[in-house]
MIDOSE-1310 file (N, C-alpha, C; in nm, 2 decimals, decimal comma, always signed):
residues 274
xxxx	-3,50/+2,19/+3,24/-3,56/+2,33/+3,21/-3,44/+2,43/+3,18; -3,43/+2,50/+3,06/-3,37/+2,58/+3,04/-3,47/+2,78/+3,06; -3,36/+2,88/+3,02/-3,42/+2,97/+2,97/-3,49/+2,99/+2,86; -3,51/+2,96/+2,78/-3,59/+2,91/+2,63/-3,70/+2,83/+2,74
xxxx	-3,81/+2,94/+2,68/-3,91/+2,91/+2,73/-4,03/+2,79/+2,63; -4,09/+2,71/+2,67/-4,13/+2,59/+2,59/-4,27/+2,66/+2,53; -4,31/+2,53/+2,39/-4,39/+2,61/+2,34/-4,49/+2,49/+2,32; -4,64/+2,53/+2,32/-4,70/+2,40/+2,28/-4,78/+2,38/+2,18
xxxx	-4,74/+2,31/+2,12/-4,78/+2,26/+1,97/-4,93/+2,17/+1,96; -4,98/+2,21/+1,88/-5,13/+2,17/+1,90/-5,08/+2,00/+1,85; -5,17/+1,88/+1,95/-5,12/+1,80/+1,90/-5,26/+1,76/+1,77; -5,22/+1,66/+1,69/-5,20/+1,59/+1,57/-5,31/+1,51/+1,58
xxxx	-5,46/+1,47/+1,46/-5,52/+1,37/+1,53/-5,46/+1,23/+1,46; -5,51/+1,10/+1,53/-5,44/+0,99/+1,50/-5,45/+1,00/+1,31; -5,53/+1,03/+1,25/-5,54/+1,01/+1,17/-5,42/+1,10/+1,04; -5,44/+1,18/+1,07/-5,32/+1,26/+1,06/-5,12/+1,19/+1,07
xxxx	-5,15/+1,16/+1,17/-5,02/+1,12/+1,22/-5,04/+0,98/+1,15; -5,12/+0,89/+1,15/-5,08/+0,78/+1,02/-5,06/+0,81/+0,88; -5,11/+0,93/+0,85/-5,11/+0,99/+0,70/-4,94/+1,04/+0,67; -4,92/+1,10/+0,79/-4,78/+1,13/+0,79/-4,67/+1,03/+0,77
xxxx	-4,67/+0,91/+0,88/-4,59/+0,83/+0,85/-4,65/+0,78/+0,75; -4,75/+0,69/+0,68/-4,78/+0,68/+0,52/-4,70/+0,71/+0,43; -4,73/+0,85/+0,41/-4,61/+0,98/+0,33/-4,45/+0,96/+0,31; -4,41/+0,96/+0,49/-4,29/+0,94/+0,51/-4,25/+0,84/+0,44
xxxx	-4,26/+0,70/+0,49/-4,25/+0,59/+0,44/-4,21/+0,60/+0,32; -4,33/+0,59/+0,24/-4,33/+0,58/+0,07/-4,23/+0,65/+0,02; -4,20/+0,80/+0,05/-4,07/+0,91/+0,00/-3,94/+0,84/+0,03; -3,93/+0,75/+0,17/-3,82/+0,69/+0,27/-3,79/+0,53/+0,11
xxxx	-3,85/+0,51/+0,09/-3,79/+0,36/+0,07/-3,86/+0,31/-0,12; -3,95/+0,44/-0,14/-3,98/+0,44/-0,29/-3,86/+0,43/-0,38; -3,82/+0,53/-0,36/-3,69/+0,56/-0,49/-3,60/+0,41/-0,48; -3,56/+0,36/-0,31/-3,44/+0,28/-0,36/-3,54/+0,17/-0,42
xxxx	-3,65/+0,12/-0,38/-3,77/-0,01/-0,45/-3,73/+0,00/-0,60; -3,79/+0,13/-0,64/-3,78/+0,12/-0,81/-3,61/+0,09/-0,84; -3,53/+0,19/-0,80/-3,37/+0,15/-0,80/-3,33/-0,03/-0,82; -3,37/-0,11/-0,72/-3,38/-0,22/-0,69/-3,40/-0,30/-0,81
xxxx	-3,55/-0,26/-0,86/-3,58/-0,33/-0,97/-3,52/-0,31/-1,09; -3,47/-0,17/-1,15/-3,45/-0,08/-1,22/-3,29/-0,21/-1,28; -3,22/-0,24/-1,15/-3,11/-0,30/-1,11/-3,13/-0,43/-1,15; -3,22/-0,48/-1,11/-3,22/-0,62/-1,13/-3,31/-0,68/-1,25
xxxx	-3,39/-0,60/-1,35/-3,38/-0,63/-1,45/-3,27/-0,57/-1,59; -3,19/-0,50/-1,53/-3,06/-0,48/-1,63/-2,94/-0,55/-1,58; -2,92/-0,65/-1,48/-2,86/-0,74/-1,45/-2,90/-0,86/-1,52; -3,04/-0,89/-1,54/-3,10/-1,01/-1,60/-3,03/-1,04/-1,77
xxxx	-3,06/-0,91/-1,83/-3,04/-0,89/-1,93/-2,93/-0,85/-1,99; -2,88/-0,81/-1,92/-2,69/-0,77/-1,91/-2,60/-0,82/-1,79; -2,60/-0,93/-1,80/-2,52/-0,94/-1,68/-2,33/-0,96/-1,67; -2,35/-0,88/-1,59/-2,19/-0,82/-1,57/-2,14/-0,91/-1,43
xxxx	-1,99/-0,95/-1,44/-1,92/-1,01/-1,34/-1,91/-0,90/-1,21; -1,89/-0,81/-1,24/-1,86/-0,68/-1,11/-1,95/-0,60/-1,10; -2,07/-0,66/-1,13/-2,21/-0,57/-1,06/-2,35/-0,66/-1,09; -2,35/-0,78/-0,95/-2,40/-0,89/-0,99/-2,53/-0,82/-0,94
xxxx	-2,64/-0,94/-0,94/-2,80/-0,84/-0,92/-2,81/-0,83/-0,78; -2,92/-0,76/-0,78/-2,94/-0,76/-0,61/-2,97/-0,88/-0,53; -3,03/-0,99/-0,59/-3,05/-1,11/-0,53/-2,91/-1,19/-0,52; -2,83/-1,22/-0,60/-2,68/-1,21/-0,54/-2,66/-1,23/-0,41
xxxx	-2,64/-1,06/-0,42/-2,59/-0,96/-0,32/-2,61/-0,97/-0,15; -2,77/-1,03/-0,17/-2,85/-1,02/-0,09/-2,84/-1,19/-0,04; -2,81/-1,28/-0,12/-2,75/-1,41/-0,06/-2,61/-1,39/+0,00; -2,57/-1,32/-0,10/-2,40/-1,32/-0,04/-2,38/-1,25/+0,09
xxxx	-2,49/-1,15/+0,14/-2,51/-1,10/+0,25/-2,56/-1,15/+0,35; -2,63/-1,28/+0,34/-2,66/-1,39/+0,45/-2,56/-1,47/+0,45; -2,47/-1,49/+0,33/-2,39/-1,62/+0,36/-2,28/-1,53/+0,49; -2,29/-1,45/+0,44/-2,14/-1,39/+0,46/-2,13/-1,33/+0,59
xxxx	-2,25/-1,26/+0,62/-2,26/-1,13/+0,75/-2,29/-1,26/+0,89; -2,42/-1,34/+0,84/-2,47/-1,40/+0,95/-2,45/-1,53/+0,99; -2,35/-1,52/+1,07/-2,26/-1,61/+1,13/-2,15/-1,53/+1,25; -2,07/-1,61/+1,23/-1,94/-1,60/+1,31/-1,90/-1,44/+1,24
xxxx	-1,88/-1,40/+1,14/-1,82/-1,33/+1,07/-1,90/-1,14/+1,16; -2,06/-1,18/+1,20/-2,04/-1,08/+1,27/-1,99/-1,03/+1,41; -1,97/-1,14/+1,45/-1,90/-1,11/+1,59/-1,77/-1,07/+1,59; -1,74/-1,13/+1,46/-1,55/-1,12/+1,45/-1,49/-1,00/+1,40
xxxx	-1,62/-0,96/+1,27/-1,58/-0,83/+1,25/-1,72/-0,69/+1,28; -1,78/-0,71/+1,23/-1,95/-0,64/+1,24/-1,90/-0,58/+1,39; -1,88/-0,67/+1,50/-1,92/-0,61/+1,60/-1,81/-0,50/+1,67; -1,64/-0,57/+1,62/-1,58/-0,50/+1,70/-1,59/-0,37/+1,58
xxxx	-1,60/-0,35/+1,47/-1,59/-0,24/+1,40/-1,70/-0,16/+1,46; -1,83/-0,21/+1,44/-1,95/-0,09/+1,54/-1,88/-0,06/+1,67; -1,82/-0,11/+1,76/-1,77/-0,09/+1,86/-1,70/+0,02/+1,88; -1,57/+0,03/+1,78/-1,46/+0,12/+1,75/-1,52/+0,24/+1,68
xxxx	-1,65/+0,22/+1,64/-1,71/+0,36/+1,61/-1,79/+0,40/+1,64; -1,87/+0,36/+1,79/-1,97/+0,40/+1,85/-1,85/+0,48/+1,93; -1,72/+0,44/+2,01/-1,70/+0,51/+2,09/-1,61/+0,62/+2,02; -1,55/+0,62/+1,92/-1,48/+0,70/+1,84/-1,57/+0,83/+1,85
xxxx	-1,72/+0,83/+1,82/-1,80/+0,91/+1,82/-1,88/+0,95/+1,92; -1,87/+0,93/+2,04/-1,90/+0,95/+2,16/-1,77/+1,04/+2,23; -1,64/+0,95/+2,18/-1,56/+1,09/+2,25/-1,54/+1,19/+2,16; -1,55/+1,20/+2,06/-1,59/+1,32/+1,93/-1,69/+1,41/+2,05
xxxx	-1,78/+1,37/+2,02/-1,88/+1,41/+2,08/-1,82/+1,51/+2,25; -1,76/+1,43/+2,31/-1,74/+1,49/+2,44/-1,67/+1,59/+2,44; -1,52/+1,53/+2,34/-1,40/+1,67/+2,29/-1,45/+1,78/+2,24; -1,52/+1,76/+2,14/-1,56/+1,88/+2,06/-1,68/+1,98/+2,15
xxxx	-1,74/+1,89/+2,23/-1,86/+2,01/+2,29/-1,77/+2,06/+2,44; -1,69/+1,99/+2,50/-1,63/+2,05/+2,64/-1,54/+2,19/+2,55; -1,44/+2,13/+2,43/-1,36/+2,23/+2,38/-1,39/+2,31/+2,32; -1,53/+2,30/+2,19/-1,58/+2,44/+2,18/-1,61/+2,56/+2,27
xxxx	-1,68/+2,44/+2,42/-1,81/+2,59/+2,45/-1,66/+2,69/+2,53; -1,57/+2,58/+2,61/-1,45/+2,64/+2,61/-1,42/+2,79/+2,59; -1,38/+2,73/+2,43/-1,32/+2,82/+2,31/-1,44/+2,92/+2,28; -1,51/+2,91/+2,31/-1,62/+3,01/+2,24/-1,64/+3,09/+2,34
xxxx	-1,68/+3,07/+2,51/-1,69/+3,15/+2,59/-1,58/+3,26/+2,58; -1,39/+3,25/+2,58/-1,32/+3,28/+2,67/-1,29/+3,34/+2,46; -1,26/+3,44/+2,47/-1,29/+3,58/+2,38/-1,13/+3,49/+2,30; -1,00/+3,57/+2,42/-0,85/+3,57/+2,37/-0,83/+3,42/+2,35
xxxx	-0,85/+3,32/+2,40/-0,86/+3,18/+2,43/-0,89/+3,16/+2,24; -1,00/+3,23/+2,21/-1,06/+3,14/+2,04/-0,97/+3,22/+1,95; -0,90/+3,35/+2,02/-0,84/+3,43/+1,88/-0,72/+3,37/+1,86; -0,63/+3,30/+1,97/-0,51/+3,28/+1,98/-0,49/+3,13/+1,92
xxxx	-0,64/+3,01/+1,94/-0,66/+2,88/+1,90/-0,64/+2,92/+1,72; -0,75/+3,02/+1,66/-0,84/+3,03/+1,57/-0,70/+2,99/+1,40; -0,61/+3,04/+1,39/-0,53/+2,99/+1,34/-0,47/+2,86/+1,30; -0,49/+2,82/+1,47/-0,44/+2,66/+1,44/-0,53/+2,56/+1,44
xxxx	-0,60/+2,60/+1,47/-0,73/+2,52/+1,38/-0,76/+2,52/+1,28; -0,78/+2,60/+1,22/-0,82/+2,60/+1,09/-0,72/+2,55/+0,99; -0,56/+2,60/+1,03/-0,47/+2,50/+0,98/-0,51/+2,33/+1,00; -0,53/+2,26/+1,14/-0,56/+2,19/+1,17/-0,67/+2,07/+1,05
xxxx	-0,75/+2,17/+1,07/-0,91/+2,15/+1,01/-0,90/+2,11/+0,86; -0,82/+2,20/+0,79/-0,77/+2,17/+0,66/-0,71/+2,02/+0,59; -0,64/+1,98/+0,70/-0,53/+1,87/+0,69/-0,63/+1,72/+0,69; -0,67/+1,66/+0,60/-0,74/+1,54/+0,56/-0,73/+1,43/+0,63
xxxx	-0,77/+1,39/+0,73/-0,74/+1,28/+0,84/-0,70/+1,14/+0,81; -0,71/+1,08/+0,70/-0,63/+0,97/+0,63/-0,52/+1,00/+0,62; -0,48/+1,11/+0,58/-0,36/+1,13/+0,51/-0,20/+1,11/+0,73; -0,33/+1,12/+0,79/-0,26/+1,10/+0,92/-0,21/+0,97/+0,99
xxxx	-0,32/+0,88/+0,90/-0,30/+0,69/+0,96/-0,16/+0,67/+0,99; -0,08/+0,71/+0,87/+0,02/+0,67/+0,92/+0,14/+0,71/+0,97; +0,10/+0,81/+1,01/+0,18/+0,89/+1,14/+0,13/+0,82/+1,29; -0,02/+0,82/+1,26/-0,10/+0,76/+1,42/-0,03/+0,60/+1,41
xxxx	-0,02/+0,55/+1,32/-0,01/+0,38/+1,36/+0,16/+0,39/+1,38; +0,19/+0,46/+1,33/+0,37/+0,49/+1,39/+0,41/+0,47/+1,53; +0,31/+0,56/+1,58/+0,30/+0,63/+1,72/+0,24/+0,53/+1,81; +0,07/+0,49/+1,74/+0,04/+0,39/+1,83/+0,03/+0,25/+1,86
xxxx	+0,08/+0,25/+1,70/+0,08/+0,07/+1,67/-0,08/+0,03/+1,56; -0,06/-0,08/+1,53/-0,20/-0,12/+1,46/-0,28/-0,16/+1,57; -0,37/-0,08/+1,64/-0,40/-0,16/+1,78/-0,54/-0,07/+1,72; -0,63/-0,14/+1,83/-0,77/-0,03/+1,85/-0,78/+0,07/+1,93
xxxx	-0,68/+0,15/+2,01/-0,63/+0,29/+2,00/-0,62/+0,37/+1,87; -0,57/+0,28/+1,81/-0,48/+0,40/+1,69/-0,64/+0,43/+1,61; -0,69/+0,30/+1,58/-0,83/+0,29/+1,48/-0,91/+0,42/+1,55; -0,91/+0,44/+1,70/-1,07/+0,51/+1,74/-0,97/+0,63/+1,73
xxxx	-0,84/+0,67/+1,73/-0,83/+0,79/+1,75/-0,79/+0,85/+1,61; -0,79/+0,77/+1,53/-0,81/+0,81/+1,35/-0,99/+0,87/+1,32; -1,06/+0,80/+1,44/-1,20/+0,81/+1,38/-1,22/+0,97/+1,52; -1,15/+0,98/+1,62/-1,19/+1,09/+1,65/-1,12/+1,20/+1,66
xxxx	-1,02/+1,22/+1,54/-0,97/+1,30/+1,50/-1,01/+1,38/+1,35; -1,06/+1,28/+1,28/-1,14/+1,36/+1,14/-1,30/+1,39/+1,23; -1,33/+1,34/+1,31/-1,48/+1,35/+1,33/-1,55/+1,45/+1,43; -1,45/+1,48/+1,49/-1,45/+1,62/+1,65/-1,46/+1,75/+1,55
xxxx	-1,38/+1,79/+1,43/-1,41/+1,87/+1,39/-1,53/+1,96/+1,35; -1,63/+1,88/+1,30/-1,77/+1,93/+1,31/-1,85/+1,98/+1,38; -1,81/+1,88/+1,54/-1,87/+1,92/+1,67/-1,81/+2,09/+1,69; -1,69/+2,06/+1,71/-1,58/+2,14/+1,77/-1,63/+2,28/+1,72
xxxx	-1,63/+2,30/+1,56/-1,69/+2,42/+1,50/-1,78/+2,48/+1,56; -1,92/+2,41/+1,50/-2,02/+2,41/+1,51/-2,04/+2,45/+1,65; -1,99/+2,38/+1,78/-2,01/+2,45/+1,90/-1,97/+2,61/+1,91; -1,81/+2,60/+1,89/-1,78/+2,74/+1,91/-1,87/+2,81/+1,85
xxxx	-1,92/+2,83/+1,72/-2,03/+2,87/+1,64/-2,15/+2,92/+1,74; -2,19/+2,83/+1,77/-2,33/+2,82/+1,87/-2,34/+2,86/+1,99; -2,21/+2,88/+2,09/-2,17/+2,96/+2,17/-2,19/+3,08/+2,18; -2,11/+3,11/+2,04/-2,05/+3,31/+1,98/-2,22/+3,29/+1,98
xxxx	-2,31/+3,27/+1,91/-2,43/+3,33/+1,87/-2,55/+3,36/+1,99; -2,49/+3,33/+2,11/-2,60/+3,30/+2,23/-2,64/+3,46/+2,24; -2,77/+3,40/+2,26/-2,86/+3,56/+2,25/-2,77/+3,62/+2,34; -2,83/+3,77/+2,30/-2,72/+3,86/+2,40/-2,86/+3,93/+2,52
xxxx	-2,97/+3,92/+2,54/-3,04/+3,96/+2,58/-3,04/+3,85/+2,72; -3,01/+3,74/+2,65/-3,08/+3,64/+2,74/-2,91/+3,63/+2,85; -2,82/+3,65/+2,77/-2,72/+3,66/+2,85/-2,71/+3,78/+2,97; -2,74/+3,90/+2,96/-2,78/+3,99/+3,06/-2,89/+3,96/+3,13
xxxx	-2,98/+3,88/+3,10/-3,03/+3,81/+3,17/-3,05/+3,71/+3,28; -2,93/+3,62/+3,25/-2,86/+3,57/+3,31/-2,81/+3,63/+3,40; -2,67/+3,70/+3,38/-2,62/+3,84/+3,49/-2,71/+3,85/+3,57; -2,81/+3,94/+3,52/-2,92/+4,01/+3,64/-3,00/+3,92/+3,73
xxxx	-3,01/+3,78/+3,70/-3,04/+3,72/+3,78/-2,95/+3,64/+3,90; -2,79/+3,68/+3,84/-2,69/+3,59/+3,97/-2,66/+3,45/+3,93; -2,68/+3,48/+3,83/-2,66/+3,27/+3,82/-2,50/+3,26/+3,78; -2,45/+3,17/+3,87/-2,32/+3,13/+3,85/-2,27/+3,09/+3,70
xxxx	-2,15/+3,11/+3,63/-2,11/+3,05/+3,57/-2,14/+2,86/+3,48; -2,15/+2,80/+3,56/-2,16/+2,68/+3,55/-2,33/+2,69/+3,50; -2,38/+2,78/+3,58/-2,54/+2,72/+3,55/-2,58/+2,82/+3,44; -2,52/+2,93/+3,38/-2,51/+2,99/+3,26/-2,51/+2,89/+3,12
xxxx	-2,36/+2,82/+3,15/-2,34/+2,75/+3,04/-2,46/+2,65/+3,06; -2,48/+2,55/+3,19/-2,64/+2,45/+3,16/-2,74/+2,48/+3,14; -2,75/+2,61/+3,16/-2,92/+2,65/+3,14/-2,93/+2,77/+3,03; -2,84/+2,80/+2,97/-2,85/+2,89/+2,85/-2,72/+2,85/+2,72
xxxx	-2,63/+2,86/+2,77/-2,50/+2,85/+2,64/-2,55/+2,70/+2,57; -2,54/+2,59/+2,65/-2,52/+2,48/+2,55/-2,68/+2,49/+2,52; -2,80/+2,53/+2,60/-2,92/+2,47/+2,50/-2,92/+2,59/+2,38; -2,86/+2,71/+2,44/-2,87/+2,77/+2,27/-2,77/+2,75/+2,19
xxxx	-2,70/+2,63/+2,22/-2,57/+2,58/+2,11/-2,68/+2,43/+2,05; -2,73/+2,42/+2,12/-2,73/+2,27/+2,07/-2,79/+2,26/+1,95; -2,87/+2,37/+1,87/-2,90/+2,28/+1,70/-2,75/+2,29/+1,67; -2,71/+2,37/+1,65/-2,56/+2,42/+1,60/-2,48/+2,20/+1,61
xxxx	-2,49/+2,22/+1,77/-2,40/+2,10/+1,82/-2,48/+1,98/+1,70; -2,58/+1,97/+1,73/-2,70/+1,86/+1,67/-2,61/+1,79/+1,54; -2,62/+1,96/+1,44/-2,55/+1,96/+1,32/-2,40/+1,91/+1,30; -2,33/+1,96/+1,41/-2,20/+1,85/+1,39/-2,20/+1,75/+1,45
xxxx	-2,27/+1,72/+1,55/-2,26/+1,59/+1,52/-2,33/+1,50/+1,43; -2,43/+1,52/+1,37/-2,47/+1,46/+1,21/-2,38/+1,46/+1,10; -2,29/+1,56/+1,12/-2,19/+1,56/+1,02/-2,08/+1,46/+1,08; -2,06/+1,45/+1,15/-1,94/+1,37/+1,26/-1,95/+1,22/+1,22
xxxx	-2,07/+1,18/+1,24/-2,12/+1,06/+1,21/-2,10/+0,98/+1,07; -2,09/+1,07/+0,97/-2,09/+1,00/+0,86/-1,92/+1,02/+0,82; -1,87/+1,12/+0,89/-1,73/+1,12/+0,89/-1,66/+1,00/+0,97; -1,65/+0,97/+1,10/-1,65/+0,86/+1,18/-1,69/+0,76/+1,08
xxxx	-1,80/+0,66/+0,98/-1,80/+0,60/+0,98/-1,72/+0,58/+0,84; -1,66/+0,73/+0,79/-1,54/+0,71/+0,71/-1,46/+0,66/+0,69; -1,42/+0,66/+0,81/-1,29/+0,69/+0,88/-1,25/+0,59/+0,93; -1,40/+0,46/+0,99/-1,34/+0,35/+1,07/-1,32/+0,24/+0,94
xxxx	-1,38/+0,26/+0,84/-1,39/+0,13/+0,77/-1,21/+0,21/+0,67; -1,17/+0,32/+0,68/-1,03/+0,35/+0,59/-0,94/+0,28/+0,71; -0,93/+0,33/+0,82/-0,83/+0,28/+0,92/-0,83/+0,11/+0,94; -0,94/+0,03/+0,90/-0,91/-0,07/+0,91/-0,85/-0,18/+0,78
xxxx	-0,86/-0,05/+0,65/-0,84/-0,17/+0,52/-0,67/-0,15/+0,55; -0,57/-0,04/+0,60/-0,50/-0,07/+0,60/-0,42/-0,12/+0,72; -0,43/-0,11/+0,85/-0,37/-0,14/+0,96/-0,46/-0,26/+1,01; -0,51/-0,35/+0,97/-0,62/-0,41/+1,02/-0,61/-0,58/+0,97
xxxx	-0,66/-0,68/+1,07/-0,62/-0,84/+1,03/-0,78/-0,87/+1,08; -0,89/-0,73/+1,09/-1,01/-0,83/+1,09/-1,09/-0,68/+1,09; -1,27/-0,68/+1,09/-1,29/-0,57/+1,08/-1,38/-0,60/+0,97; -1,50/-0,47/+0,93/-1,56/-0,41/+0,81/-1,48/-0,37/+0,69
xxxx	-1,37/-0,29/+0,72/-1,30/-0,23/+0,59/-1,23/-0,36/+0,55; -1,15/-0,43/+0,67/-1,06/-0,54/+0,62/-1,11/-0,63/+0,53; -1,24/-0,67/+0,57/-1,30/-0,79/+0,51/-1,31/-0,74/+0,34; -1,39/-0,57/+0,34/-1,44/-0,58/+0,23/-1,32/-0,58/+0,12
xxxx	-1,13/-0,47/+0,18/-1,04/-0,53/+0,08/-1,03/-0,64/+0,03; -1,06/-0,79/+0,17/-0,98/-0,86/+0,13/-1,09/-0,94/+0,04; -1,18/-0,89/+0,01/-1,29/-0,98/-0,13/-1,26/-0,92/-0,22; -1,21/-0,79/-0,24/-1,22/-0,70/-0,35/-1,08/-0,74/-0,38
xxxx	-0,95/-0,80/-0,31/-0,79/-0,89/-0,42/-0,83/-0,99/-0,40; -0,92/-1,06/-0,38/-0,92/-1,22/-0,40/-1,05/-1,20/-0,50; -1,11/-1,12/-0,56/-1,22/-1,12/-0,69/-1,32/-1,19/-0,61; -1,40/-1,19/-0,48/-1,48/-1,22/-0,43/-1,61/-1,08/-0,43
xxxx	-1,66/-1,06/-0,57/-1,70/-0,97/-0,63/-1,84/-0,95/-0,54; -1,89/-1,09/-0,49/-2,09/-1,09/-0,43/-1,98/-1,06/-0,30; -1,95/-1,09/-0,23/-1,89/-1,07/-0,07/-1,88/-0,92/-0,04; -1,81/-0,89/-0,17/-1,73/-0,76/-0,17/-1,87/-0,64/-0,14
xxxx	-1,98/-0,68/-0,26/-2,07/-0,56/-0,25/-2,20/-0,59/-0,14; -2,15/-0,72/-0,06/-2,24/-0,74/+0,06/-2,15/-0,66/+0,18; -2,06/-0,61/+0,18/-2,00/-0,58/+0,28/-2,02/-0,40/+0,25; -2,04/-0,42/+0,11/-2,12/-0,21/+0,11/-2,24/-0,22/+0,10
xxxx	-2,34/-0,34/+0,12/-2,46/-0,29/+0,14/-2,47/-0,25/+0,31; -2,38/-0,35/+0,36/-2,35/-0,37/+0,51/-2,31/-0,22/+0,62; -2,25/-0,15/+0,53/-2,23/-0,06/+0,58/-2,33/+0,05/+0,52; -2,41/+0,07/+0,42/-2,50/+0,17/+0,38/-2,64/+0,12/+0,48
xxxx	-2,66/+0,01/+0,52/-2,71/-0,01/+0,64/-2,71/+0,02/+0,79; -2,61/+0,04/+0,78/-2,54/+0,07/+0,93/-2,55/+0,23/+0,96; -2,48/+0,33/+0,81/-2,54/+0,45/+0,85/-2,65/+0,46/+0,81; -2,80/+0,40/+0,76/-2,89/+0,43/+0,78/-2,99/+0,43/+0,95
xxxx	-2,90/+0,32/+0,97/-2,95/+0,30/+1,13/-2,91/+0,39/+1,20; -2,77/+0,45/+1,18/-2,74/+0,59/+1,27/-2,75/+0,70/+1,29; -2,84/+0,69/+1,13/-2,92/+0,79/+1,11/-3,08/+0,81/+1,15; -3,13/+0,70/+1,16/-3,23/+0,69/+1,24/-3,24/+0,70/+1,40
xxxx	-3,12/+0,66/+1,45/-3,10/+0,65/+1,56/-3,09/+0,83/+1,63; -3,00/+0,85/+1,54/-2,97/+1,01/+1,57/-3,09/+1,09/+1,53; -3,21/+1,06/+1,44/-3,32/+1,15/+1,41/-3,40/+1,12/+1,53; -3,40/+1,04/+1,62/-3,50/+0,99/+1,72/-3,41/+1,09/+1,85
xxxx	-3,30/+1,08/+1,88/-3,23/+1,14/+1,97/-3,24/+1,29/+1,93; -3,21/+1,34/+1,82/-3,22/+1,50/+1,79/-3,37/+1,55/+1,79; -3,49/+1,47/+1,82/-3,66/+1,54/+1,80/-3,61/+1,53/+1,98; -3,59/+1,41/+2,07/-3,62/+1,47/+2,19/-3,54/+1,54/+2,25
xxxx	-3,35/+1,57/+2,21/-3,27/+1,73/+2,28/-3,33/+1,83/+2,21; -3,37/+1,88/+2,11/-3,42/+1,98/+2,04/-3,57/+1,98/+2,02; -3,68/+1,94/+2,08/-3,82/+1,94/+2,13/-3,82/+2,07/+2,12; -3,83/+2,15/+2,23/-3,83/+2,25/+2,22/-3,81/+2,34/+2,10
xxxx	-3,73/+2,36/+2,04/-3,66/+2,38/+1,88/-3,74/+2,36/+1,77; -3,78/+2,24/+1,79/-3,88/+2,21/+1,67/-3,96/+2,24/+1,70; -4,05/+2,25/+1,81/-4,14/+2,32/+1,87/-4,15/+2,48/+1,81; -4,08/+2,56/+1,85/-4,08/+2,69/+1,77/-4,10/+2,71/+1,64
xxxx	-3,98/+2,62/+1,58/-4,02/+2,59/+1,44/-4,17/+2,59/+1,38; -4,22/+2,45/+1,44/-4,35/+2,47/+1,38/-4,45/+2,57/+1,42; -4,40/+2,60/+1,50/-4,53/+2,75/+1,54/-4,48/+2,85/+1,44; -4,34/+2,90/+1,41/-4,34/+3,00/+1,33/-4,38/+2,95/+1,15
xx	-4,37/+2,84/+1,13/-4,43/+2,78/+1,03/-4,58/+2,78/+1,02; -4,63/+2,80/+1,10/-4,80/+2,75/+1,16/-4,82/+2,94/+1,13
């Protein structure tokens, strides 16, 4: 329970709500269907060595993915970027709300960050693998160093903007510190937060498949270099369907996690839409 008081949304009848996903659906998976076909009859008819058809692609992605090959690499790469993004996640919302509460604290940061922020996180691999070796340290801290930044913003962001009513509010009621920031700062940061970390995510999975084509002897990125100098052309574009898969799942994952922290949120939403 926060201060943001809940709102209730008239619910939906069944029929409705299958109409909806119906909808969804079709908009979700139409375009790439036709794409698909669009693809695989100008492959039939033009067929090129480095853009074989989708059925290929789609063998070469059972030969290749389902086996041994996903434990060896599939797994530990999801691994190294599930938690890459989880401590993103932790750095950037403990050090925003931080920086956003404490006034002199963000003016005195606010420079070196944004110098920070500027500076293109590949271009850091190899200063990190200097430092930490080709190890899976160095990999998660390449992926939570381009990927904190979105959180990190976006919090301070969502902090500065906390109602000012509800903050005297707060005051007048006596509520400690601690239970300010739980029950008012972060829930009125959190679309703010929501938003970097959606952006975090697709950065993170930038990030893990670059840090592995070059510091790396197994892996997502490794595999897909090492088809793409040996002209293993079907392997190569099973290992980018493999990862256009992967963020679609994270993005699913993360659309199911952001309707129940921000319930509420959308909740408002549709009433002032209604």
């Amino acid at each position: 329970m926060t201060l943001y008081t809940s709102t209730v949304v008239t619910p939906k009848r069944p029929r409705q709500i299958w109409r909806t996903i119906g909808e969804s659906t079709v908009y979700a998976i139409g375009l790439p269907i036709v794409l698909l076909v669009i693809w695989g009859i100008w492959a039939s008819f033009f067929p090129e060595p480095f853009f074989p058809s989708p059925l290929i692609i789609l063998q070469a992605f059972v030969d290749t993915w389902i086996g041994p090959a996903f434990v060896n690499d599939v797994l530990p790469s999801l691994w190294r970027l599930l938690l890459g993004i989880v401590l993103s996640i932790v750095v950037g919302v403990v050090a925003g709300a931080t920086i956003g509460l404490v006034r002199w604290l963000r003016e005195l940061l606010e420079p070196l960050l944004e110098f920070f922020r500027a500076i293109p996180p590949p271009v850091l691999i190899p200063i990190i693998a200097v430092l930490l070796g080709p190890t899976d340290t160095m990999k998660i801290t390449v992926i939570v160093i381009g990927a904190v930044w979105p959180i990190l913003l976006n919090t301070i962001d969502g902090v500065r903007a906390t109602d000012s009513v509800m903050t005297e509010t707060a005051r007048s009621f006596a509520l400690t510190p601690a239970q300010r920031i739980r029950y008012l700062v972060l829930p009125a940061a959190s679309p703010r937060i929501m938003t970097g970390v959606r952006q975090a995510m697709s950065i993170a999975l930038i990030l893990m498949v670059i840090s592995e084509m070059f510091y790396s002897s197994s892996g997502l990125g490794y595999q897909i270099v090492y088809f793409q100098r040996n002209y293993l052309i079907d392997q190569m574009w099973s290992g980018i369907l493999l990862l256009g898969l992967i963020g679609v799942l994270l993005a699913a994952i993360f659309g199911f996690v952001e309707r129940r922290v921000l319930r509420w949120y959308h909740g408002i939403k549709e009433v002032e839409r209604a």
